[in-house]
PyMOL Python script that loads the backbone (N, CA, C, O; Angstrom):
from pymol import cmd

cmd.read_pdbstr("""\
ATOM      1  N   UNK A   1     -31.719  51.820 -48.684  1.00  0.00           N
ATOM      2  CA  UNK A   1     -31.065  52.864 -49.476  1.00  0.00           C
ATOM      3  C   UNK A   1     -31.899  53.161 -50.720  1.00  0.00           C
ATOM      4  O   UNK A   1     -32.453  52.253 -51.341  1.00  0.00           O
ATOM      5  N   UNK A   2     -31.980  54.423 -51.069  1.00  0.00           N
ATOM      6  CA  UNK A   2     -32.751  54.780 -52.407  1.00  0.00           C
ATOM      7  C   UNK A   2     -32.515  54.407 -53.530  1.00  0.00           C
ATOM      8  O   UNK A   2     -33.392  54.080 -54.331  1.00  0.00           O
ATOM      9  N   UNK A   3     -30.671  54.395 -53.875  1.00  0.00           N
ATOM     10  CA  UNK A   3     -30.506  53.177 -54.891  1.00  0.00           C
ATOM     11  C   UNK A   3     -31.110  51.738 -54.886  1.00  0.00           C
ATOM     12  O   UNK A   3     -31.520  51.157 -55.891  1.00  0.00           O
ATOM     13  N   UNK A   4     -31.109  51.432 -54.096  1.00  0.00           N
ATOM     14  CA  UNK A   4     -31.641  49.598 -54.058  1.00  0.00           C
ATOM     15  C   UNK A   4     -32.980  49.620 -54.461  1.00  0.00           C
ATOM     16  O   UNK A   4     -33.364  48.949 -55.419  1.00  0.00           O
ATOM     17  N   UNK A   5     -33.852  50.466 -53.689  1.00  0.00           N
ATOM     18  CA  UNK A   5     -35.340  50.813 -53.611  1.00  0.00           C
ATOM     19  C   UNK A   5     -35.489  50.803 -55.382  1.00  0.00           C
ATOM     20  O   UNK A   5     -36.370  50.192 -55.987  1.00  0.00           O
ATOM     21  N   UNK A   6     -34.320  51.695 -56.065  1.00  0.00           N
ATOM     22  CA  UNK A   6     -35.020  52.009 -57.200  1.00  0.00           C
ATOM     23  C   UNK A   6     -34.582  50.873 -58.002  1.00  0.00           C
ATOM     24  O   UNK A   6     -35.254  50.470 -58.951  1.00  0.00           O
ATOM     25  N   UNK A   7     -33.485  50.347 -57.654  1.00  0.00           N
ATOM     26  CA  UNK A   7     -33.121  49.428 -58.580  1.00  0.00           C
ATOM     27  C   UNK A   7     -34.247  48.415 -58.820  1.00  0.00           C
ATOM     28  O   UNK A   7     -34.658  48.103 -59.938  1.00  0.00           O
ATOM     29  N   UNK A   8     -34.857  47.772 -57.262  1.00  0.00           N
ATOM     30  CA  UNK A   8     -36.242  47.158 -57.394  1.00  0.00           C
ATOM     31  C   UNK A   8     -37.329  47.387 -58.619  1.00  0.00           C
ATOM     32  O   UNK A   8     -37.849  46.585 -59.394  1.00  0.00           O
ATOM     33  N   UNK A   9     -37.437  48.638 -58.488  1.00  0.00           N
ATOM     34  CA  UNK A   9     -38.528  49.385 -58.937  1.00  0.00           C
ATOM     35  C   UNK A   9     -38.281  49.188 -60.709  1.00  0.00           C
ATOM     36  O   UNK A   9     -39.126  48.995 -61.582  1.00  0.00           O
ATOM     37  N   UNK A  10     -37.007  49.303 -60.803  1.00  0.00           N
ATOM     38  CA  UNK A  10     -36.174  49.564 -62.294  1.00  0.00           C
ATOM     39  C   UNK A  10     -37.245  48.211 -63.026  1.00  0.00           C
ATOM     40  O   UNK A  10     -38.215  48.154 -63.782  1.00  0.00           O
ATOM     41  N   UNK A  11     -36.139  47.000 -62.064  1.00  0.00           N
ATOM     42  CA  UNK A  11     -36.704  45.666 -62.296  1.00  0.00           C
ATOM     43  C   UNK A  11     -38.527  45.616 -62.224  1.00  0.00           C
ATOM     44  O   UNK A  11     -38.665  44.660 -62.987  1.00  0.00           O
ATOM     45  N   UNK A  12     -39.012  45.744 -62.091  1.00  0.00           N
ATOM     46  CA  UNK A  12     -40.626  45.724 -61.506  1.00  0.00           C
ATOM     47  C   UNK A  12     -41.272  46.337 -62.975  1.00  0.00           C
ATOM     48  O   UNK A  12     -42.210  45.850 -63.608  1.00  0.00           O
ATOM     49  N   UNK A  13     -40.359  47.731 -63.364  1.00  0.00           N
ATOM     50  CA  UNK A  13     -40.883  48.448 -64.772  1.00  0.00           C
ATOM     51  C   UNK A  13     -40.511  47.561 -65.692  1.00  0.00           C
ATOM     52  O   UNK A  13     -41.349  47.318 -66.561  1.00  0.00           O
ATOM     53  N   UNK A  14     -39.518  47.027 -65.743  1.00  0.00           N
ATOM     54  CA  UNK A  14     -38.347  46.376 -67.190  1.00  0.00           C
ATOM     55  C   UNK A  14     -40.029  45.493 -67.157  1.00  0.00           C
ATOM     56  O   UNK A  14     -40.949  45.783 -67.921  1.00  0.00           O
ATOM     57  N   UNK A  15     -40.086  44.492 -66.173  1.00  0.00           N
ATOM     58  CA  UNK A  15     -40.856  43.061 -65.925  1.00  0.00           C
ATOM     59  C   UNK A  15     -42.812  43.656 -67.070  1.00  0.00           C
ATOM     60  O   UNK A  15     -43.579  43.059 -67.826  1.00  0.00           O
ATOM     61  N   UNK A  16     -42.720  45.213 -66.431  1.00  0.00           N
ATOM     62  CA  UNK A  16     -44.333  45.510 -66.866  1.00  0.00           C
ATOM     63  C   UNK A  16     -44.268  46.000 -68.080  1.00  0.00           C
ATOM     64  O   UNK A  16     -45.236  46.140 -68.827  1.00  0.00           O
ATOM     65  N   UNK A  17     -43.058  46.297 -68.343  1.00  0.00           N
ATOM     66  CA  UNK A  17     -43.183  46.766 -69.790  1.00  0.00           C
ATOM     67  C   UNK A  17     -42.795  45.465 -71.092  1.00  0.00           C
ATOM     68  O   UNK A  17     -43.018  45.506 -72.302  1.00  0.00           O
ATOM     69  N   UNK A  18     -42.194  44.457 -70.316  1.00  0.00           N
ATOM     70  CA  UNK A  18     -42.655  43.645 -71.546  1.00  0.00           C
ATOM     71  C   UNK A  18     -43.864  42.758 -71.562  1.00  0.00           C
ATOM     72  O   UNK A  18     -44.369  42.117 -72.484  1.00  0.00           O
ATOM     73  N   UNK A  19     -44.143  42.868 -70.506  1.00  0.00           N
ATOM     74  CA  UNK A  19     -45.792  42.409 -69.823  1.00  0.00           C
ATOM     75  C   UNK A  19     -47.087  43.355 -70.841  1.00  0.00           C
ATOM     76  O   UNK A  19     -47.930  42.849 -71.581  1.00  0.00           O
ATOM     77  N   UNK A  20     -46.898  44.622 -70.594  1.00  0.00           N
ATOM     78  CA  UNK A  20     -47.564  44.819 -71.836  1.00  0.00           C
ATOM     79  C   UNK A  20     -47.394  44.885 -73.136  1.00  0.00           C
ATOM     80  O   UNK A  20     -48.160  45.166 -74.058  1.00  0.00           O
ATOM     81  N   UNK A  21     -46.017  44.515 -73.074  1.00  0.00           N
ATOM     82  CA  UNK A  21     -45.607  44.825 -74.777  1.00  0.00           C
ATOM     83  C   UNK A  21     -46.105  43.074 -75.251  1.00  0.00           C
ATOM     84  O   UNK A  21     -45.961  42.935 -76.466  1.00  0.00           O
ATOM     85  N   UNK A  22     -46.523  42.056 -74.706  1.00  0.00           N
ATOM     86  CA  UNK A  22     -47.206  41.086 -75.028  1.00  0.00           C
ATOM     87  C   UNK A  22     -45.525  40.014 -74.702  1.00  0.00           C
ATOM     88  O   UNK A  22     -45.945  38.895 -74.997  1.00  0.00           O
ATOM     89  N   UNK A  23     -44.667  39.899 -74.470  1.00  0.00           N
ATOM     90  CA  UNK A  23     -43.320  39.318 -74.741  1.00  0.00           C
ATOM     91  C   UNK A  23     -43.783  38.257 -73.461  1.00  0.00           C
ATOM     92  O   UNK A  23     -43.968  37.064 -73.702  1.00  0.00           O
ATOM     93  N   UNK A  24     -43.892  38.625 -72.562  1.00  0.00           N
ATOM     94  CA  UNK A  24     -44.361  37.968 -71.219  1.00  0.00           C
ATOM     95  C   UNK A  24     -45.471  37.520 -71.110  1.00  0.00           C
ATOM     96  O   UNK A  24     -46.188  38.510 -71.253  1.00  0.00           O
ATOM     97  N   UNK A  25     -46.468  36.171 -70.854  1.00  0.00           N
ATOM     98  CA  UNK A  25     -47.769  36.044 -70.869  1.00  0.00           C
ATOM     99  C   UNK A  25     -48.269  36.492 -68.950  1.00  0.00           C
ATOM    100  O   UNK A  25     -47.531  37.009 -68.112  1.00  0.00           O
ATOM    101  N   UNK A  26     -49.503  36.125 -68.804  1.00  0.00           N
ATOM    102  CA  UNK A  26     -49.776  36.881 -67.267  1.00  0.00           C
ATOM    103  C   UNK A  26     -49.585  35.539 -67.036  1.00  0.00           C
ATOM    104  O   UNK A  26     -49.013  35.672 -65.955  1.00  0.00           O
ATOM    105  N   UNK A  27     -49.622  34.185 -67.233  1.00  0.00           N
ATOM    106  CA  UNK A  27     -49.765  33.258 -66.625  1.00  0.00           C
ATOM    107  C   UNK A  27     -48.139  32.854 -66.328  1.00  0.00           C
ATOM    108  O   UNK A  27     -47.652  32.143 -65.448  1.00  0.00           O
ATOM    109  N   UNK A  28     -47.556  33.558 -67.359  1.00  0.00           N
ATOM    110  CA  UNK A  28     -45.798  33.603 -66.456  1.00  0.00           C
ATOM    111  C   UNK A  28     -45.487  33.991 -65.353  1.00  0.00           C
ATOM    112  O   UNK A  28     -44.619  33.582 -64.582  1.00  0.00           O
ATOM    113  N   UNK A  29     -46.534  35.160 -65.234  1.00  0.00           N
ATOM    114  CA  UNK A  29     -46.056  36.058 -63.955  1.00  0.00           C
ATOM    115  C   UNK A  29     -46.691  35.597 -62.201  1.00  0.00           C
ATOM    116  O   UNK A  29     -46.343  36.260 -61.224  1.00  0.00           O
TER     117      UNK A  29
END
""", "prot")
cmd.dss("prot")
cmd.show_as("cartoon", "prot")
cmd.util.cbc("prot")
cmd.orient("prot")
């Protein structure tokens, strides 16, 4: 379903945007 798909996607952005905002290190990920 396209909701689920995006909800994924939602999660995946939230995850890269504190990934670059420095909050997250890469060795977390």
């Amino acid at each position: 379903m396209p909701g689920e798909a995006k909800t994924e996607n939602s999660q995946m952005d939230v995850t890269i945007s504190l990934w670059q905002a420095g909050v997250i290190s890469k060795s977390d990920v």
